[in-house]
Structures are given as C-alpha cells and as structure tokens.
DRENMIZA-875913 format. One record per atom (N, C-alpha, C, O): x, y, z. Coordinates in steps of 0.2 Angstrom, whole numbers, padded with zeros to 4 digits, always signed. Example, Ala and Ser with C-alpha at 12.3 -4.5 7.8 and 13.67 -1.06 7.14 Angstrom:
<recs>
+0066-0028+0039+0062-0022+0039+0066-0016+0039+0071-0017+0042+0064-0011+0035+0068-0005+0036+0064+0000+0039+0067+0006+0040
</recs>
This chain:
<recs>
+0370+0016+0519+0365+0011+0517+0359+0011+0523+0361+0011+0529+0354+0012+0521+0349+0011+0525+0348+0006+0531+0352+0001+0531+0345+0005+0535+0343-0001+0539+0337-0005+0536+0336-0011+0535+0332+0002+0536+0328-0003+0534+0324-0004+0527+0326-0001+0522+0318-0009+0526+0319-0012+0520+0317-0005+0515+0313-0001+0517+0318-0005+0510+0317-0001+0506+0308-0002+0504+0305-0007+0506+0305+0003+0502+0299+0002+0502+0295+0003+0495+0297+0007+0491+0291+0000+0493+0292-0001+0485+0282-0001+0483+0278-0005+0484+0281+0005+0481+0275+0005+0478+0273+0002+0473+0276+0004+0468+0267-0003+0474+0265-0007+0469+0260-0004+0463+0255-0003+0467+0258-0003+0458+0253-0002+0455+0248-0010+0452+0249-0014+0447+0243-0009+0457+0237-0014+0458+0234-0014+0453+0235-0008+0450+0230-0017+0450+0222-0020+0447+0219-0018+0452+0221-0018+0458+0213-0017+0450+0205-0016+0455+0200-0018+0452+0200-0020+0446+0194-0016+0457+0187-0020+0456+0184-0016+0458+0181-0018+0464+0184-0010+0456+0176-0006+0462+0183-0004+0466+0189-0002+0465+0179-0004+0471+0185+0000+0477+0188-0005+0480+0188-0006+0486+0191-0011+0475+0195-0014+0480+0200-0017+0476+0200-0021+0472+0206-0014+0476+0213-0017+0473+0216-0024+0477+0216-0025+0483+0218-0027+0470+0222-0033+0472+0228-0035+0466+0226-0034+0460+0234-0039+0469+0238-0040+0465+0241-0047+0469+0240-0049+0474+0245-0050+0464+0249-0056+0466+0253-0057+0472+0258-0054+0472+0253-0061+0475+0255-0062+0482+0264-0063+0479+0269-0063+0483+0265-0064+0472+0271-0067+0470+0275-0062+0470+0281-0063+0471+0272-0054+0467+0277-0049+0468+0280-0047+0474+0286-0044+0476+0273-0050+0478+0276-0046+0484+0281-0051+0489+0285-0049+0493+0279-0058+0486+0284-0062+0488+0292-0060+0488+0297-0059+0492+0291-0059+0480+0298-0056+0475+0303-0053+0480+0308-0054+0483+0297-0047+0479+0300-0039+0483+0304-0043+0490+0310-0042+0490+0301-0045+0494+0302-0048+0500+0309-0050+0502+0313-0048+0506+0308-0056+0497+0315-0059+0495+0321-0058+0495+0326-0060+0498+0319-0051+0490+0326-0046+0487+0328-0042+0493+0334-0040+0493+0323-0040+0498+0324-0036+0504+0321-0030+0505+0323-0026+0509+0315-0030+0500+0313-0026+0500+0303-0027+0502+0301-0032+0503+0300-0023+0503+0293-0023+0505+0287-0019+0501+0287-0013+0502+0283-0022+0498+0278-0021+0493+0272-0018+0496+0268-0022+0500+0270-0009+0494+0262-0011+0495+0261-0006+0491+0264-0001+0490+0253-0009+0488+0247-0007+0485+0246+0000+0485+0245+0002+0490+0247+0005+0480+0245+0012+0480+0239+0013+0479+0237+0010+0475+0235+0016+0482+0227+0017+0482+0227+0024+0475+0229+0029+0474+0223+0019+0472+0222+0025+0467+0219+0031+0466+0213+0032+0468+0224+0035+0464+0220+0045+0465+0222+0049+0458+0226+0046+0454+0219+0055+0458+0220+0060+0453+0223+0066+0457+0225+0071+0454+0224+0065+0465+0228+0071+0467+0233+0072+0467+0237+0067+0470+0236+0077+0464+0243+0080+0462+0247+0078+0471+0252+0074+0472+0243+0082+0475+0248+0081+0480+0250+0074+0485+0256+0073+0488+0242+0068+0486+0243+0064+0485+0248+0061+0480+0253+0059+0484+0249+0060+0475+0254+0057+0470+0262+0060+0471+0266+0056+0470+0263+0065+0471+0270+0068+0474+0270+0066+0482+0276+0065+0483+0267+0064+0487+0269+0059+0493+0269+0054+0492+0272+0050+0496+0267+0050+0487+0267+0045+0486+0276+0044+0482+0280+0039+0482+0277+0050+0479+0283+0048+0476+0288+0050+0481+0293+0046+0480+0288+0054+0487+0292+0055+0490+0293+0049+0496+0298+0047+0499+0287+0046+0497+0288+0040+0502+0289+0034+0501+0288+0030+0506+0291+0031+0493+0293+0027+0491+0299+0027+0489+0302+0032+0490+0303+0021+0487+0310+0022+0489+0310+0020+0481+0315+0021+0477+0303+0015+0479+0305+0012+0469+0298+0011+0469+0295+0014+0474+0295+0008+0464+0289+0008+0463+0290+0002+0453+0293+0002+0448+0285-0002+0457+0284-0010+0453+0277-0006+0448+0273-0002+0449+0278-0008+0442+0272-0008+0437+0267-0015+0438+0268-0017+0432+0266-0016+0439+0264-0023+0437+0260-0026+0433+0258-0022+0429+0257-0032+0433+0253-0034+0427+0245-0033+0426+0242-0030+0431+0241-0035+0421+0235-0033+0421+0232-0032+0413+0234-0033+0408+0227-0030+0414+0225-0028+0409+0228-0021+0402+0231-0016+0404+0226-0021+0396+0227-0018+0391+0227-0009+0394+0222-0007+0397+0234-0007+0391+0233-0001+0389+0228+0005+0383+0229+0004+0377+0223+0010+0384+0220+0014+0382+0223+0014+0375+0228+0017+0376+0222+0012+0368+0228+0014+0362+0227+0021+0362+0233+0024+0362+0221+0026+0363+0223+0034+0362+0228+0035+0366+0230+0041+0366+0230+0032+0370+0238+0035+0373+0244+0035+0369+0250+0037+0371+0243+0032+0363+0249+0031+0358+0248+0033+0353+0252+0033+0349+0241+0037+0351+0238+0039+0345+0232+0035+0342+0229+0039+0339+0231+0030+0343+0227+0024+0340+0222+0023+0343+0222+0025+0349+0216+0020+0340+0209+0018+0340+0211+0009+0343+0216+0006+0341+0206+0007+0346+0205+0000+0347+0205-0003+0341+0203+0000+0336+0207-0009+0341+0207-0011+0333+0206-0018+0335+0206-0022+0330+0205-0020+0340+0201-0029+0340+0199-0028+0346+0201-0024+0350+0192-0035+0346+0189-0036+0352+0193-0037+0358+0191-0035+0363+0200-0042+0359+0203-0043+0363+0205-0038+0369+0206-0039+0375+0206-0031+0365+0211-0027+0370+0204-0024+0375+0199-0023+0372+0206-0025+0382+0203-0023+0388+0204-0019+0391+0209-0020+0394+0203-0013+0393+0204-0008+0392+0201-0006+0402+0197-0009+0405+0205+0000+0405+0204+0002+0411+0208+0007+0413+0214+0007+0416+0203+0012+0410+0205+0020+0409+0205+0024+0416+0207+0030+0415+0203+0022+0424+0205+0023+0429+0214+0019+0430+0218+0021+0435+0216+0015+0427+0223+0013+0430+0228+0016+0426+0234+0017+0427+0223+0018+0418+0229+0022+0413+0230+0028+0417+0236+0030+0418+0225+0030+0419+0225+0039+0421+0231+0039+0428+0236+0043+0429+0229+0034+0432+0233+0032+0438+0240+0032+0439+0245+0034+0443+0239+0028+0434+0248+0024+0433+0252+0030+0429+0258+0031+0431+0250+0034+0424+0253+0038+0422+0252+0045+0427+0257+0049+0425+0247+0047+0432+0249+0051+0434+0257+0050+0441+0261+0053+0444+0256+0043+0442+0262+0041+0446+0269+0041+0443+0275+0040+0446+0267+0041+0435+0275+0040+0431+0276+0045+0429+0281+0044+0425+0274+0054+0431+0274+0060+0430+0277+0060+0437+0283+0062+0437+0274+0059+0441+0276+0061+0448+0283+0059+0453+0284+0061+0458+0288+0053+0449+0291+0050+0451+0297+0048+0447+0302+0046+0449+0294+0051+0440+0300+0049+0435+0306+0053+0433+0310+0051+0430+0304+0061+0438+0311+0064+0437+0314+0061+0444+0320+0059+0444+0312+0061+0449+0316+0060+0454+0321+0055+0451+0327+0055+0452+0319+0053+0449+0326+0046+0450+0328+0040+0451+0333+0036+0450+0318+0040+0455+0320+0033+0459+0318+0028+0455+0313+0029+0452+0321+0022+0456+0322+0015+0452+0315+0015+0452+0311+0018+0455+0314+0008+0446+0308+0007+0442+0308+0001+0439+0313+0000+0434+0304-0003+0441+0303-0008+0438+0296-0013+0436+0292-0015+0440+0297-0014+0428+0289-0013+0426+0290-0022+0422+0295-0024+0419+0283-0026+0423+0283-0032+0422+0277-0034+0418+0271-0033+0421+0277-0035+0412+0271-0037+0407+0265-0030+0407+0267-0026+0403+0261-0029+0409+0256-0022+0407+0263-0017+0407+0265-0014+0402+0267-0018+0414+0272-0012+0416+0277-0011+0411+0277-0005+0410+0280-0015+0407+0284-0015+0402+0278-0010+0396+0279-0004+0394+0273-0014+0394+0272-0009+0389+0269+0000+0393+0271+0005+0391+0265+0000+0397+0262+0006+0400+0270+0011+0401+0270+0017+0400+0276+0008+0403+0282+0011+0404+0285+0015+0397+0288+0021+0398+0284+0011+0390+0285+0013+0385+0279+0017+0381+0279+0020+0375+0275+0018+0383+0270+0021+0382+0270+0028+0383+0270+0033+0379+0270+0029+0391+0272+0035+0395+0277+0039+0392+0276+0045+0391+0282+0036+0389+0290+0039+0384+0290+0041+0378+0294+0043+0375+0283+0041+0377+0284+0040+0368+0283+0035+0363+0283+0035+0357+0283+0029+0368+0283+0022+0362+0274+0019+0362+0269+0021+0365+0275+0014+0358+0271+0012+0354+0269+0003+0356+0274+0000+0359+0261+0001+0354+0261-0006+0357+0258-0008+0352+0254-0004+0350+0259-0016+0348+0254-0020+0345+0251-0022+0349+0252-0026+0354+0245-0018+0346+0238-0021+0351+0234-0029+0352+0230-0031+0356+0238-0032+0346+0237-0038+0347+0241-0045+0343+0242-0045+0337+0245-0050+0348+0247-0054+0341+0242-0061+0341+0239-0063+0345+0243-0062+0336+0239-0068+0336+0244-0073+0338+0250-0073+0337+0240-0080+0342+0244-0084+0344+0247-0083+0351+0252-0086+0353+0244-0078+0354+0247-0075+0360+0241-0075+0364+0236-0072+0361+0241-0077+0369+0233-0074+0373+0237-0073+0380+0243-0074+0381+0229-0069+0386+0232-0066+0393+0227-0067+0395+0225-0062+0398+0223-0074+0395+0220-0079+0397+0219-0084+0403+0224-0085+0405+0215-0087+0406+0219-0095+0408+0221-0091+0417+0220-0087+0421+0225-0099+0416+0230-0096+0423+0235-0093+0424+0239-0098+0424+0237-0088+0424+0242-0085+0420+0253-0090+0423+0258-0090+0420+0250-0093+0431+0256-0098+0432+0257-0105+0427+0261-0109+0428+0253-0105+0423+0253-0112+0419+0255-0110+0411+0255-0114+0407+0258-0102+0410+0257-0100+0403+0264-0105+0400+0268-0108+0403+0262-0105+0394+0269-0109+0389+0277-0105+0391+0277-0099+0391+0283-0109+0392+0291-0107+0392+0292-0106+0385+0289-0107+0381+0297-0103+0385+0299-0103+0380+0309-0099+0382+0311-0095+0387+0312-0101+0376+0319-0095+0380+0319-0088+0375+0316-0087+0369+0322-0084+0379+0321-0076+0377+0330-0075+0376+0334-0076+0380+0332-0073+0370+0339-0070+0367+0341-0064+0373+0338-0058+0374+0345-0065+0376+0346-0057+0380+0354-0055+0377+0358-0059+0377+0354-0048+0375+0355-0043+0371+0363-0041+0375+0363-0036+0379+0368-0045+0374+0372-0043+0378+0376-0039+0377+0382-0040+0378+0373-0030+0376+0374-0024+0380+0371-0022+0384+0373-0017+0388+0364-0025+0385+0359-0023+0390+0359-0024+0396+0363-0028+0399+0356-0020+0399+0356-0021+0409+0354-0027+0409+0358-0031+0413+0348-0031+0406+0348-0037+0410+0352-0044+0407+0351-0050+0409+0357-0041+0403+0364-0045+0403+0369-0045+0409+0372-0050+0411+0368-0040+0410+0373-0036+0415+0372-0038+0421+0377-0038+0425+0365-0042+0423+0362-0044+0429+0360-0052+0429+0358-0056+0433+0361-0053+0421+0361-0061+0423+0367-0064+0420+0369-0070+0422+0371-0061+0416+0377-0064+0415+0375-0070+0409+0379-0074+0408+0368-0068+0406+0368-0076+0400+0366-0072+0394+0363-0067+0395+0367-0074+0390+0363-0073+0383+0357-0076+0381+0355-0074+0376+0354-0080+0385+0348-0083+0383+0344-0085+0392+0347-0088+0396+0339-0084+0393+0335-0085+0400+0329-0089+0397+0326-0088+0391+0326-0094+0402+0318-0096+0400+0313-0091+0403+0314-0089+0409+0310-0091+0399+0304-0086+0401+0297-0089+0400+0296-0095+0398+0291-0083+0401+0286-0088+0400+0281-0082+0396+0282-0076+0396+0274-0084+0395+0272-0080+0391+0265-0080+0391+0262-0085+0390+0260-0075+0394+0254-0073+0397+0253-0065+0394+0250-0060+0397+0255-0065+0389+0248-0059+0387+0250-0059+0377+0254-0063+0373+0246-0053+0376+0245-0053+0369+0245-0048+0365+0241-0047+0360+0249-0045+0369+0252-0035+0368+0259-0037+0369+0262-0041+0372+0263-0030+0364+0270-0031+0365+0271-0024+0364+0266-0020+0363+0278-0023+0365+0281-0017+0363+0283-0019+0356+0286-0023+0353+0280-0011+0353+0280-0010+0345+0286-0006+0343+0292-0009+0342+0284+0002+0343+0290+0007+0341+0293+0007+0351+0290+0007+0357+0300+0007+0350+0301+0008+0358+0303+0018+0360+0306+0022+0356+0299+0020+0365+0302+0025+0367+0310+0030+0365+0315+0027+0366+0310+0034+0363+0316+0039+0361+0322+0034+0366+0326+0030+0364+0321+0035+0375+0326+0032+0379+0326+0026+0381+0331+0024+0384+0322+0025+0379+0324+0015+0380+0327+0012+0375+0325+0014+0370+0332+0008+0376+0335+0002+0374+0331-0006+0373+0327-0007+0377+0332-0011+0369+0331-0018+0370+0335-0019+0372+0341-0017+0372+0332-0026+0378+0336-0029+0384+0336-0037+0381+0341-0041+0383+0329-0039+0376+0329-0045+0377+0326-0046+0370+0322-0041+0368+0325-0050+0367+0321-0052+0362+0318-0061+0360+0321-0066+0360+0312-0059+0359+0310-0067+0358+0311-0070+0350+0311-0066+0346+0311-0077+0350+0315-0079+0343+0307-0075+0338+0308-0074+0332+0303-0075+0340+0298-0072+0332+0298-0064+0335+0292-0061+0337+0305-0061+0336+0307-0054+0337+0304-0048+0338+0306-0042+0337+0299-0051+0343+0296-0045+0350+0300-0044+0352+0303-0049+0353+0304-0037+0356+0306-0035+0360+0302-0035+0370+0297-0032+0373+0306-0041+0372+0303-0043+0379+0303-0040+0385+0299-0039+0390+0312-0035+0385+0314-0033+0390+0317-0026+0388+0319-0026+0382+0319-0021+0390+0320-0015+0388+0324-0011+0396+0322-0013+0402+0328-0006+0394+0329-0003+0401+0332+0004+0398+0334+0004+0392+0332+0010+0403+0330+0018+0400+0340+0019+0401+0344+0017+0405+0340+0022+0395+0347+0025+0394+0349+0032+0399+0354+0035+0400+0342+0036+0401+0341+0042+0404+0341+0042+0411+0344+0047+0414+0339+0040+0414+0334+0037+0421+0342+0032+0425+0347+0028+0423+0342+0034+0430+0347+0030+0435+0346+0022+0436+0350+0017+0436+0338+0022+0435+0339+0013+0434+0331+0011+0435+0328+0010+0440+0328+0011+0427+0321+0008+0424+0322+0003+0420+0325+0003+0415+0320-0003+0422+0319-0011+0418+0313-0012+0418+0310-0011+0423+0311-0015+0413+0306-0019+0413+0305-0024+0407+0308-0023+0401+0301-0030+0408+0301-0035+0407+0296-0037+0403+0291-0033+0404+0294-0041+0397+0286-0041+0397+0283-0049+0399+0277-0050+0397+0287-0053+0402+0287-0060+0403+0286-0058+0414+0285-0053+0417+0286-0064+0416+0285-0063+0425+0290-0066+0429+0290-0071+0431+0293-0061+0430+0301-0066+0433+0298-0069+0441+0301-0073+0445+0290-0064+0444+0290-0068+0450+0287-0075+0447+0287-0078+0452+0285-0079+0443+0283-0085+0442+0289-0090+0446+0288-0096+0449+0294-0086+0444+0301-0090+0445+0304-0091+0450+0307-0096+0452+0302-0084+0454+0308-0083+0461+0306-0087+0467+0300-0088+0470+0312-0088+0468+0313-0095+0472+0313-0100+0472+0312-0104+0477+0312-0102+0465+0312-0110+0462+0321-0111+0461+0325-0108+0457+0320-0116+0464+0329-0119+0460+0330-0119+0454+0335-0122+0452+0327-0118+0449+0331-0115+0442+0328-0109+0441+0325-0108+0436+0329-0105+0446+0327-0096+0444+0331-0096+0440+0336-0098+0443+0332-0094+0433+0339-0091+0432+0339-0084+0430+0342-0082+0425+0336-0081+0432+0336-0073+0432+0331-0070+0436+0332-0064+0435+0326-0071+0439+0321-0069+0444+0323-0064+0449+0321-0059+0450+0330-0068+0453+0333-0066+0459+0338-0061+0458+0340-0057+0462+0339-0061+0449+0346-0056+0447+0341-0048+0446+0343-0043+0447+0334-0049+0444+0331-0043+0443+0330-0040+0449+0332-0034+0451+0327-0044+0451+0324-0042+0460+0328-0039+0466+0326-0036+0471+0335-0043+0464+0339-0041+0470+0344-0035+0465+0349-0033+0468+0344-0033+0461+0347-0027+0458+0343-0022+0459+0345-0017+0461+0333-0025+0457+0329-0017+0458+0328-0015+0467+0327-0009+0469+0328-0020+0471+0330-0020+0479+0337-0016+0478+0337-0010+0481+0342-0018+0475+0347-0013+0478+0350-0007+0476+0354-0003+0478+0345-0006+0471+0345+0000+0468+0340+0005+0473+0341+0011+0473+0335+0002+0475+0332+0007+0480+0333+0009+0486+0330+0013+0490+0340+0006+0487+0344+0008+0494+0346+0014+0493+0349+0017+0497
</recs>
C-alpha cells in the first residue's frame, strides 16, 4: 500500500479559461484519503495519456448536459445545455484511462457522460425534474438499491436517501454496466461496469452528504473509491 494519498483527477466545468468545481468533492475526496485536482482541459493525446498515468482514479463530476449526437440523437428541448469543449475532453480522458484499469468514479453529469462513452443512451429531459436553483437545497427523496450491485455491497441497505438536481437520466444502459440503484418512478440512479476493475456512478450527489451524521452512504462510496485507488 502506498504512503501517500492517492491522487484523483477531477473533471471540472469551465468558463473561458477558467475551470471550477465544488469544494464538496474535494472535500469528499479528502475525507476518504484521498486528494482532488482539476485536469485542465486538452485535445492532446500525449497530454491525456500522462494525465492517465499520473493519476491513481479520476471523479466525473457534475455539470451541465451531454451533446445528444453522442448517443445518435438531435436536441429535442430547449432545456438541454450543451458544452461541446467538456464532451470532447471528458471523453478524450475516458479513451485514455479506461483500459488501464484504474478506478472511476462518476456523479450526476459523470453517471450519464460514463454511460454514454459505452454505448448507452440518456433521456434528454423528464419533466418534473430540473438542474436549476442551488443545487444543495434540491428535494430528498429514498432510492431502491439493487441488492446484487456494488453499491449494495458498499452500503449494506436496500434503500439510501438521496437527493435530486438535474433533469437527464440514464435511458438504454451500456452493454457493461449494471443497475445499482433505482428511483420509485423507475430511473436507473446508480450503475457499476461488470468489465472494469472498479467504475460506479451515481446520478444523485453523495458529496452533499459526506460528513453529516446521517451520511448513509456518502462515506461507503468514497472510502471504497479512495481505496480502490491504492
């Protein structure tokens, strides 16, 4: 085992030349034992393969909509937001990291952008669902977890509270992914790769959670994707 913390690349939002994401992942990451930082986004191959060698896992994280011509599909409502520099990005890093092996962990964008990259499919929009507001104030609600799945495996319950901030789901799933989790009006929330040493993701925000005395699953994602990157 290692000494030191595992090192975990983030996939940020940007603005112009300036990326930013939530102090909460990186809290997360911290937590778990691990240490978070921002990959600056590129189109070079050999950039992107050091990036894949000098990371130990790499977080998807939140943000806005994925391109539907990644799945075959035309935009089809005014809602979906689209940012065709983080599609191009994120998937040049999910080419370059995804044979290696090393652990992967994707949370709301990262969950569908992960099923996408594989072969799967996203509704581009539910009604009744928004990715609006502040996204720490969104509605709870509990989520079914699927007890054959990994994230059974790592909380030990059949049912966890979750919360809900966006308005994209996973549709058809990837050839190698599994459901981990299901919400009662039967989106698939949580998912993890039958092929892959150790890919999960979520489409709810376990960091909203972590480190609140009723985390009940926050610390089991985080400290399993920290110790998978040892």
């Amino acid at each position: 085992m290692q000494d030191r913390r595992p090192l975990i690349g983030v996939m940020a939002s940007h603005d112009g030349e300036q990326l930013r994401t939530s102090m909460r992942y990186l809290n997360a990451l911290w937590r778990a034992g691990g240490v978070g930082i921002m990959l600056a986004y590129t189109n070079d191959q050999e950039k992107l393969e050091e990036y894949a060698s000098l990371c130990d896992g790499f977080l998807f994280s939140g943000g806005v909509d994925l391109d539907p011509t990644l799945y075959g599909e035309e935009k089809q409502f005014d809602s979906v937001e689209i940012d065709r520099d983080r599609d191009a990005f994120e998937q040049g890093v999910f080419r370059a990291i995804y044979p290696t092996g090393k652990p992967i962990l994707g949370i709301c964008r990262g969950i569908q952008a992960l099923n996408v990259f594989l072969g799967g499919t996203l509704y581009q929009h539910i009604d009744g669902h928004q990715q609006s507001g502040v996204p720490y104030e969104a509605r709870e609600y509990p989520l079914e977890v699927l007890p054959d799945g990994l994230l059974y495996r790592l909380c030990g319950k059949t049912e966890i509270k979750v919360n809900s901030y966006h308005h994209q789901n996973v549709k058809q799933l990837a050839p190698s992914l599994r459901a981990d989790g299901v919400s009662r009006d039967g989106y698939i929330e949580a998912l993890h790769s039958v092929e892959h040493p150790f890919l999960l993701a979520v489409q709810f925000h376990p960091e909203i959670y972590n480190g609140l005395p009723d985390d009940d699953h926050s610390a089991a994602i985080f400290g399993a994707f920290i110790g998978a990157c040892r």
